[in-house]
Rosetta silent file (secondary structure, phi, psi, omega in degrees, C-alpha in Angstrom):
SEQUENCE: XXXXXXXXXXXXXXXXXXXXXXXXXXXXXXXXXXXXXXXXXXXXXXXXXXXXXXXXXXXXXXXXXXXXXXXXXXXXXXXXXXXXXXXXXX
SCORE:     score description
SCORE:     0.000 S_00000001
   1 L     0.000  124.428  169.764  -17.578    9.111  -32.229 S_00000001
   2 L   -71.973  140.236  128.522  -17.118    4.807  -31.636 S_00000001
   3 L   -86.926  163.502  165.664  -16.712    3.914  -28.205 S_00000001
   4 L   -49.884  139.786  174.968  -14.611    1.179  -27.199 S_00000001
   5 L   -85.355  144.392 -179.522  -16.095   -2.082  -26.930 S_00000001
   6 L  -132.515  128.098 -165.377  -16.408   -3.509  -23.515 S_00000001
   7 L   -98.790   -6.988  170.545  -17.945   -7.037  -23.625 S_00000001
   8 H   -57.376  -37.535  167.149  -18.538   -6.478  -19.483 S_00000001
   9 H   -77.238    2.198  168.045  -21.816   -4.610  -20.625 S_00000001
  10 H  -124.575   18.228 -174.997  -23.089   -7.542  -22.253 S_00000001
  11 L  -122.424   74.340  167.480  -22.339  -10.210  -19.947 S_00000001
  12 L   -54.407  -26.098 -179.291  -25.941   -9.987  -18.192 S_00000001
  13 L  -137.876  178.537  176.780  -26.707  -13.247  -17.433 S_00000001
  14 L   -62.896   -8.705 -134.713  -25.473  -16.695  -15.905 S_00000001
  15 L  -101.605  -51.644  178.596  -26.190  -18.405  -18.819 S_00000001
  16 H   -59.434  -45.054  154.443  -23.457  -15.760  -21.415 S_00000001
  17 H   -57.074  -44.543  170.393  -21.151  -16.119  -18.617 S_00000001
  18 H   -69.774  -61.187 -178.653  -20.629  -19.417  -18.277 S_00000001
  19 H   -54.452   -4.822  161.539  -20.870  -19.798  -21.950 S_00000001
  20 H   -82.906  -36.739 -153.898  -17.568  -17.144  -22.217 S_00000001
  21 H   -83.278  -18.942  173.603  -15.590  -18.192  -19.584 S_00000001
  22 H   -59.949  -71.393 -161.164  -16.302  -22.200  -21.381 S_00000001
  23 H   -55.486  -48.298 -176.578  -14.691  -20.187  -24.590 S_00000001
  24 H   -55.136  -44.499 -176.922  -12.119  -18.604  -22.571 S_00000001
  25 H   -70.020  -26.980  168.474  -10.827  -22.066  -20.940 S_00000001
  26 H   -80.850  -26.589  137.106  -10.728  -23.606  -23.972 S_00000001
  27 L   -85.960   18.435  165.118   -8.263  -21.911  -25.118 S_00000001
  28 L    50.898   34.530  169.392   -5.953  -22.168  -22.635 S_00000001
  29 L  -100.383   85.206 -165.668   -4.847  -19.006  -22.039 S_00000001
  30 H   -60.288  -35.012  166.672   -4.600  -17.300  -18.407 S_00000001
  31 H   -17.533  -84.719  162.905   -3.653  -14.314  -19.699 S_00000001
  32 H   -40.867  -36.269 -177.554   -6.717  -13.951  -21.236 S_00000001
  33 H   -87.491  -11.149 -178.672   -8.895  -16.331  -18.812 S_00000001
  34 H   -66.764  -51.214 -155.227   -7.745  -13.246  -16.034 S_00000001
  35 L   -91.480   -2.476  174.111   -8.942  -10.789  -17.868 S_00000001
  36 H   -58.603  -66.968 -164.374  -12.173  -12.781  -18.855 S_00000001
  37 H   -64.488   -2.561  164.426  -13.003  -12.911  -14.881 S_00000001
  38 H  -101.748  -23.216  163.617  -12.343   -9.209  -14.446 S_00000001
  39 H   -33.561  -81.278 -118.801  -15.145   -8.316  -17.261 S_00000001
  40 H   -58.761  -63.926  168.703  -17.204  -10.431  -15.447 S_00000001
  41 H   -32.947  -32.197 -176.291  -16.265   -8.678  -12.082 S_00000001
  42 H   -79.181  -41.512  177.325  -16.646   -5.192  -13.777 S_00000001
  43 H   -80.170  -21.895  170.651  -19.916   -6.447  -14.721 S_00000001
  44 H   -83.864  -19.652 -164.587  -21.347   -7.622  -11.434 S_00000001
  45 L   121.138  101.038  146.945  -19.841   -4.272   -9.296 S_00000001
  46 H   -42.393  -55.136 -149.833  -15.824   -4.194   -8.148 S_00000001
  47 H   -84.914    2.802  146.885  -17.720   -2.588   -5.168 S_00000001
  48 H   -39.345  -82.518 -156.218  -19.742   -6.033   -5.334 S_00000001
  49 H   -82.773  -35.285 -166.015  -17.048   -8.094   -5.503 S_00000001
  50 H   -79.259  -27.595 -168.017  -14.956   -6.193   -3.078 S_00000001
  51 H   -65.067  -64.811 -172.718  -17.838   -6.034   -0.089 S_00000001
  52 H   -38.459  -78.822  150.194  -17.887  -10.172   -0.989 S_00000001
  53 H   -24.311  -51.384 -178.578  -14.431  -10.816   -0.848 S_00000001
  54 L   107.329  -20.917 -175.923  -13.041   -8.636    1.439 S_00000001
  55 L  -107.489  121.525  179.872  -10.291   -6.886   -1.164 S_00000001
  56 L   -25.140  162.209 -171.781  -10.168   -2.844   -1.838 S_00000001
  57 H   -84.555  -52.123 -169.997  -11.677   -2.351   -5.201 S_00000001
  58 H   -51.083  -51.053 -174.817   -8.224   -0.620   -6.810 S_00000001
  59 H   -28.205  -57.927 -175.869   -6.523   -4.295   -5.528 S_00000001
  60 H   -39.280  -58.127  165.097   -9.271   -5.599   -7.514 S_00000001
  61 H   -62.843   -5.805  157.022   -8.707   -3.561  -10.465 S_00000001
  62 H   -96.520  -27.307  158.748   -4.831   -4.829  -10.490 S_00000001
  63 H    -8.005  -60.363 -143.432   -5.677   -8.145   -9.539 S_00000001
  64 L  -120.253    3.197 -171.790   -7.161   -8.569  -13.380 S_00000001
  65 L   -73.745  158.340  157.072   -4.369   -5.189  -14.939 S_00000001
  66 L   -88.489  110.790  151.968   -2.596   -7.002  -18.021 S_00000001
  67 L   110.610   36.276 -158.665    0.194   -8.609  -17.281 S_00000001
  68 L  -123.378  148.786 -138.396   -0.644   -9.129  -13.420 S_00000001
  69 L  -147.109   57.596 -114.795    0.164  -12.234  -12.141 S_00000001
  70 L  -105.561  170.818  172.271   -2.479  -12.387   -9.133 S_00000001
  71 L   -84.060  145.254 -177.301   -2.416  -15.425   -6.227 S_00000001
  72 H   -38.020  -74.943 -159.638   -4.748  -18.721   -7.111 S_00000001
  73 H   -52.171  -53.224 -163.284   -6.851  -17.710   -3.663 S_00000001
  74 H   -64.322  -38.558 -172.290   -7.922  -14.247   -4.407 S_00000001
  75 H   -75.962  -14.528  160.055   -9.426  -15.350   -7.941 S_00000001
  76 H   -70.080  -28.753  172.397  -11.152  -18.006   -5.998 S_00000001
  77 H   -55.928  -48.170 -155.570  -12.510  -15.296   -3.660 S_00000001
  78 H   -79.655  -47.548 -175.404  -13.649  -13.480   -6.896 S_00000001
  79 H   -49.824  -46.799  169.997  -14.814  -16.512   -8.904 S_00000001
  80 H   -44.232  -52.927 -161.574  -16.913  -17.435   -5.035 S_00000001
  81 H   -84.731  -32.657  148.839  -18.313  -14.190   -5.184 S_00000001
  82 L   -44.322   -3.545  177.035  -19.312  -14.401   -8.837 S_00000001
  83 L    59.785    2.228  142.135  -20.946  -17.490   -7.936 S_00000001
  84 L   -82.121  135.366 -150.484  -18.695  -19.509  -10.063 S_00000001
  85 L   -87.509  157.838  171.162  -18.216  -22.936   -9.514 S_00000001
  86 L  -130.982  119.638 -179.037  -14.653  -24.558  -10.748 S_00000001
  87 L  -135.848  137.670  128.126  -15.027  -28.523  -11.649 S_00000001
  88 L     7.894   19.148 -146.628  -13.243  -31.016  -12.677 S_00000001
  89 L  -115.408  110.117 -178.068  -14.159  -33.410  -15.487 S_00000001
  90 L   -83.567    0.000    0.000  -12.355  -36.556  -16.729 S_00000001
């Protein structure tokens, strides 16, 4: 039997994170850049992320659902508690 691939089991370190979420943003897709930061989340703990934050785990898990349309501040709570930084550069 395959299982499904889940790329949240391989994204172990600071260094594979940053270097997806670089890949995600470059292609300019939020869709896609949502559901990058819920791997991520899935990979650190929802019940991580939720104690950090402050938001129920299921929120969490629709927060990051396809096709979910979530508010700016909660993915900065999640990105904060992931210990990602958001910058600028002209």
């Amino acid at each position: 039997m395959i299982k499904d691939f889940d790329i949240s089991n391989y994204l172990d370190s600071k260094e594979i994170i940053a270097e997806y979420l670089s890949q995600v943003l470059q292609d300019g897709d939020m869709d896609e850049l949502l559901n990058a930061i819920g791997y991520i989340a899935k990979a650190k703990g929802m019940t991580e992320i939720s104690k950090d934050t402050g938001l129920g785990r299921e929120s969490l898990y629709k927060t990051f659902a396809k096709g979910s349309k979530p508010k700016f501040e909660t993915v900065l709570k999640v990105l904060n508690s992931l210990g990602i930084k958001l910058q600028a550069v002209a």
